[in-house]
C-alpha positions in Angstrom: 13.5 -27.1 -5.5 13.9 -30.6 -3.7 11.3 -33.3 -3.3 11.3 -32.6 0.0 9.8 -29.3 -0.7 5.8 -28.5 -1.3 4.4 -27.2 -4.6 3.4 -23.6 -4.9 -0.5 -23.7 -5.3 -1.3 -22.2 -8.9 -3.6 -19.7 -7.3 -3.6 -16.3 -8.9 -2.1 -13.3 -7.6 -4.0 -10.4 -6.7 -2.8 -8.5 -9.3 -3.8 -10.7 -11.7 -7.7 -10.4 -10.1 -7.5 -6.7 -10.4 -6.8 -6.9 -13.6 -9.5 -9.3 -14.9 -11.8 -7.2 -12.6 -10.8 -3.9 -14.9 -11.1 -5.9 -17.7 -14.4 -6.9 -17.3 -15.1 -2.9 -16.4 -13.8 -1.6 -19.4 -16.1 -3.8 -21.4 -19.0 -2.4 -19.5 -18.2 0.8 -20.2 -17.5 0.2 -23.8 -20.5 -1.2 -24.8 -22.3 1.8 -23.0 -20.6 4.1 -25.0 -21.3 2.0 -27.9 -25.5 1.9 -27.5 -25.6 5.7 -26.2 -25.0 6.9 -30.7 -21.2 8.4 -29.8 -19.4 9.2 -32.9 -17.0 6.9 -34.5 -14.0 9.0 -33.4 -15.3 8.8 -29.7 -15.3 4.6 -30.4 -12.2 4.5 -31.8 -10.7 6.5 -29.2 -11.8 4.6 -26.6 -10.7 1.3 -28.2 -7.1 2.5 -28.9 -7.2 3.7 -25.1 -8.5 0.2 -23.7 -5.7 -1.9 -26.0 -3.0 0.6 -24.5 -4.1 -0.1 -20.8 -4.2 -4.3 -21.4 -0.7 -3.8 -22.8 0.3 -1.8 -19.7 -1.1 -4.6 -17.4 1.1 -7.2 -19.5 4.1 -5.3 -19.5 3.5 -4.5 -15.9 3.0 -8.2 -15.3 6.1 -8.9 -17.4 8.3 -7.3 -15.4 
């Protein structure tokens, strides 16, 4: 890149928004499950499940 050039803004990418948006929805949902009295296997379930999917969206993102 030259001088003469302009700076990419350091907006994020939609991509990126989506994934902050399912973030966010995940944690919803798990602290639903967690006041409703689901068993400790359901919890732990559904914790192993929500790391897999953010290290999905970072491989994703990655590559």
């Amino acid at each position: 890149m030259t001088s003469a050039e302009p700076a990419r803004p350091a907006v994020p990418r939609g991509r990126e928004v989506q994934a902050s948006v399912l973030a966010a929805f995940q944690l919803v949902e798990d602290a639903r499950y967690l006041g409703s009295g689901r068993s400790r296997r359901r919890l732990r379930v559904l914790a192993e499940r929500a790391v897999a999917d953010r290290k999905l969206a970072r491989d994703l993102r990655a590559g």
